[in-house]
N, C-alpha and C positions, 0 to 999 in steps of 0.2 A: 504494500500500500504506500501511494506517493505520500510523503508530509506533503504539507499545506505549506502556501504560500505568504510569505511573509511581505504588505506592504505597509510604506510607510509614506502617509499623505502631511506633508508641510503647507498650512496657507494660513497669512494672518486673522482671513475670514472664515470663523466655523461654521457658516453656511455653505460655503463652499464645499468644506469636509462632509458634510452631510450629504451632500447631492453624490458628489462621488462615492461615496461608502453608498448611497441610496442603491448607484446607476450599476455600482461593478458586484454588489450582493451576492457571494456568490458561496456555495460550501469547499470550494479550495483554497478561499484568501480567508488569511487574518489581517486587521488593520492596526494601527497604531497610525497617532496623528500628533502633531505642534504645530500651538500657533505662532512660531516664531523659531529664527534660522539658531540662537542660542539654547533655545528646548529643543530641536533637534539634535543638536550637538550633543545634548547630554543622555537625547536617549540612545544616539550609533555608539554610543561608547561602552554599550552592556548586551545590544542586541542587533543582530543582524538583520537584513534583509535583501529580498530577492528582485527589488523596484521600490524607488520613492519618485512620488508625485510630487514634484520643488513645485510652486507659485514662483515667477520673477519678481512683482514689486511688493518689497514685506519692509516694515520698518527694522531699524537696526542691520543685522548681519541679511540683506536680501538673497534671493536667488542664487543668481550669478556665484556670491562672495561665497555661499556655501556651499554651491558643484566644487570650484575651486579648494577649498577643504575637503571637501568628499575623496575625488581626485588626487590629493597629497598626501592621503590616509592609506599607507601599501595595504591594508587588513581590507578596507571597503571601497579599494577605489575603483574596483573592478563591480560593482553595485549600478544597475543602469538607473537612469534620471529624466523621465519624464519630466518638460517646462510645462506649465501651468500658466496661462497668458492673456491676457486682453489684448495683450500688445501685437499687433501681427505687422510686426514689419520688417524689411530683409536686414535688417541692422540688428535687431535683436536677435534673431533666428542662428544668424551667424555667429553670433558671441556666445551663444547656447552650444551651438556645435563643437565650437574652437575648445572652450570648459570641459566638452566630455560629454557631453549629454546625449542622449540616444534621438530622442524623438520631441516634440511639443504638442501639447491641445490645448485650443484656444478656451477660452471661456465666455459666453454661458457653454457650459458641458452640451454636445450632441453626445447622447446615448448610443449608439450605434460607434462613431467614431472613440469613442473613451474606450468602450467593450474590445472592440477589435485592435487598438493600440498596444493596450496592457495586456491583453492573454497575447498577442503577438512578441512583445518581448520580453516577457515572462517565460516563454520558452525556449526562446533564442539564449537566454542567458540559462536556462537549466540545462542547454546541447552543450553549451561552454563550456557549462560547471562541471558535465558529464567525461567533455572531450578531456577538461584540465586532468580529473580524474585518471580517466584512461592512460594520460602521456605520464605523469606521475604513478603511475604503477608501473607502466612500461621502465621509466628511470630506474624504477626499484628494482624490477628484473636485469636491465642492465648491470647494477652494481651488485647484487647477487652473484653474477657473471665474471667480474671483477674483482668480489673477494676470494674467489678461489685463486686467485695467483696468489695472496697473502701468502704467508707463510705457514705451517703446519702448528706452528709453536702459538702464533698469534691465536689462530680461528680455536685453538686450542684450552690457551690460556680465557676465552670471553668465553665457550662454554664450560668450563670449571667453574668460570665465578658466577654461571645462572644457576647450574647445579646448585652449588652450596649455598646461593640464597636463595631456591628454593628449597631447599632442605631445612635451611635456619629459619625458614618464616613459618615452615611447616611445624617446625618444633614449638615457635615462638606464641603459636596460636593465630598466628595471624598470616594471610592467604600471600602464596607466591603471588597473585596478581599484583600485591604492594610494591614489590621490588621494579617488578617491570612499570608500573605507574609511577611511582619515584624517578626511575630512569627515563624517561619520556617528560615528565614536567617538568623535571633539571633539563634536561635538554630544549627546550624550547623557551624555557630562562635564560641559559646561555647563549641562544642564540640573539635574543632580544639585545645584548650583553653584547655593545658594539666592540671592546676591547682584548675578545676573545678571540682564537684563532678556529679555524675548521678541526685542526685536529685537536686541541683544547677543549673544545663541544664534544666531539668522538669519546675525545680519552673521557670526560665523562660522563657523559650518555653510557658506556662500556663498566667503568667505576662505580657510579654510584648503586648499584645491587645490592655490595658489600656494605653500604651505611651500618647497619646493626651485627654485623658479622660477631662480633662480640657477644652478643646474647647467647649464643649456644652455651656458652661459660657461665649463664648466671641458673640460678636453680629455678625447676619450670614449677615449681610451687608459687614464685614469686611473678613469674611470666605469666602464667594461667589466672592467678587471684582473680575471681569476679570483681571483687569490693577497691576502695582506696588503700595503697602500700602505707604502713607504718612507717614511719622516720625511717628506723635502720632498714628495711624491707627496701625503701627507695634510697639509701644509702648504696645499699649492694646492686642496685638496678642501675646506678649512675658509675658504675665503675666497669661498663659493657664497653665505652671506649677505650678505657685500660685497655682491657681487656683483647680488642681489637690489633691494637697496636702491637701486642705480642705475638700475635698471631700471625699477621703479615709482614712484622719487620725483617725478616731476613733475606725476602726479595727485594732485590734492586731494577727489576724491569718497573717502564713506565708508569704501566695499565696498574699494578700493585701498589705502587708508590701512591699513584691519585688517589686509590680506595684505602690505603692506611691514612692520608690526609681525612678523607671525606668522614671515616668512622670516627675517628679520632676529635674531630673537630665542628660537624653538623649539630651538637647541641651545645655550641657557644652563642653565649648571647651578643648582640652588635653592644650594649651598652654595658659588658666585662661580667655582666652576672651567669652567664652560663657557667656549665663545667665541661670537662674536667681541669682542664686549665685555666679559664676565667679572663681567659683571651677577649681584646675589647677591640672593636672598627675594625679597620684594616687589615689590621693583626691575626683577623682570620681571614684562612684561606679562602678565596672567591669560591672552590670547588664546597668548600665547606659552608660558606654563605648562601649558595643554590642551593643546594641540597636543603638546607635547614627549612628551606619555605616547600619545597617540593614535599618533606615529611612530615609536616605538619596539615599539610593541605591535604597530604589524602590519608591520613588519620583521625582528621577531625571527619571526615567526607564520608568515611568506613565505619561499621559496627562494630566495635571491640571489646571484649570479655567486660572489661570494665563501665564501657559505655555506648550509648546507641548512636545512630548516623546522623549528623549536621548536613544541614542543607548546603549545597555551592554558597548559596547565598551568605548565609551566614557563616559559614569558614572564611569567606574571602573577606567578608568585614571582618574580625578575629584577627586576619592576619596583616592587614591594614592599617585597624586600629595600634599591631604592637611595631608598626613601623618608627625603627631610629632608637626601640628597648632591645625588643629580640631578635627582631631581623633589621640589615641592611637598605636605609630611606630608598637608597638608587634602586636596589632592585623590588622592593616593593612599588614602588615608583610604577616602573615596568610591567609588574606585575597585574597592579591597580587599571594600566589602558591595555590591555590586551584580555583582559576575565574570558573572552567568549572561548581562547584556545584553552584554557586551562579548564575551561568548562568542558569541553568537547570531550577530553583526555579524560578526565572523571567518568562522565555517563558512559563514555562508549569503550575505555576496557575494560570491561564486566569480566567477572569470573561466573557470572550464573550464566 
């Protein structure tokens, strides 16, 4: 079954929203609407969609100034953009086009012509989204392709360390799907993370599995407990980075080195109260900076012995709010304008 189409009608006149929500009624669109180009703003920045209906003359941020944001926005610039117009004349039409805009319909709404605009590129943008798809799995079978030249040792070493966290999450009570969701929303952190290199993203997308590596070592009376740990109980719980670092210190390859950072140091605080070191800013490793919002976000997201599942919603506030105590402002920052990928990576790797 197809989802439902997601559009977004902007005009400073809510009569206008009315007639078009009237004309396009339909059981495949959901609407959302602003009446103004700064409440748009605020609502592209938590939800997508598949077409917006802009108006050109709106007070404040008009038309035009807000295809032009649309367009500079790499997450929605590819979002097509119906003009919305009284104005019919080759001067504006042009300057519509030149912004990005797909198409225009004049106002008062003909019914007939609005209908057949928007289901018109409403599909044309779902062939896109379909073909983007396609070429982007193609990529993915290409480099599939590609890592077999790697070396024996490499392809080696990255499944040892799914193995063993999934075996340690197994133990831990809590589902291998964790480690692969941790690893994927560290990575797409990192990538936001313009000072990062391509293989600095790899080595820890590859890394970050092992974050609690160390748990195997703590005792599963204390890992299982339904209820909240006692002092000493979470005394012995906080010494799993210890614990980690022992474990992996004796290799000196790359991929092991990032995952002794990562375990060792994903539960320090940005403002020096974490542990086990009490490392503050800087001073912790970026690898261990990602990571720390990547495991909290799908911990809070997940059901856990000790507690039930939080909403996207309300994890991402959570970890917003402890931006510049627990986690890093820059990448909360990041964090905070991009919600919809981090959203995506929650819902859809499911272990059910």
């Amino acid at each position: 079954m197809q989802n439902k189409y997601e559009i977004l009608i902007v005009d400073d006149v809510s009569e206008n929203i009315k007639v078009a929500i009237s004309i396009l009624k339909n059981d495949d669109y959901n609407f959302s609407f602003a009446l103004n180009g700064e409440s748009a703003i605020e609502i592209l920045k938590t939800k997508r969609f598949d077409l917006i209906l802009l108006d050109v003359m709106m007070p404040g941020i008009d038309g035009f100034k807000l295809c032009k944001i649309i367009k500079n926005s790499p997450i929605i610039k590819d979002t097509p953009i119906i003009f919305l117009t009284a104005k019919v004349d080759i001067d504006s039409i042009e300057e519509g086009f030149k912004l990005g805009a797909v198409d225009y319909v004049t106002k008062p709404f003909h019914s007939i012509e609005l209908k057949s605009r928007v289901s018109s590129h409403l599909e044309l943008y779902r062939y896109r989204r379909d073909l983007k798809k396609s070429n982007i799995k193609l990529n993915n079978e290409v480099k599939v392709v590609k890592t077999q030249h790697s070396t024996d040792l490499e392809l080696a070493q990255k499944e040892i360390i799914y193995i063993l966290s999934e075996i340690m999450e197994s133990d831990s009570g809590e589902t291998a799907c964790h480690v692969k969701r941790v690893a994927n929303i560290s990575k797409e952190l990192a990538l936001l993370e313009s000072n990062l290199s391509m293989k600095q993203v790899n080595t820890l997308y590859h890394a970050a599995p092992l974050h609690d590596i160390g748990k195997i070592l703590v005792d599963n009376s204390i890992l299982h407990k339904p209820g909240t740990l006692t002092e000493n109980e979470f005394s012995l719980m906080k010494q799993h980075p210890v614990y980690a670092v022992n474990i992996l210190k004796k290799s000196e390859r790359e991929l092991i080195k990032a995952a002794r950072i990562i375990a060792h140091q994903h539960h320090e605080n940005y403002d020096g109260s974490g542990y086990p070191q009490g490392l503050k800013g800087e001073n912790i490793h970026i690898f261990g900076r990602i990571v720390a919002i990547a495991d909290v976000l799908d911990a809070l997201t997940h059901k856990r012995a000790y507690k039930e599942a939080w909403s996207f919603e309300k994890a991402s506030r959570h970890i917003i709010e402890l931006s510049g105590t627990k986690f890093d402002p820059r990448l909360v920052e990041l964090f905070k304008d991009n919600l919809e990928i981090f959203k995506e990576i929650i819902e859809e790797m499911s272990c059910n």
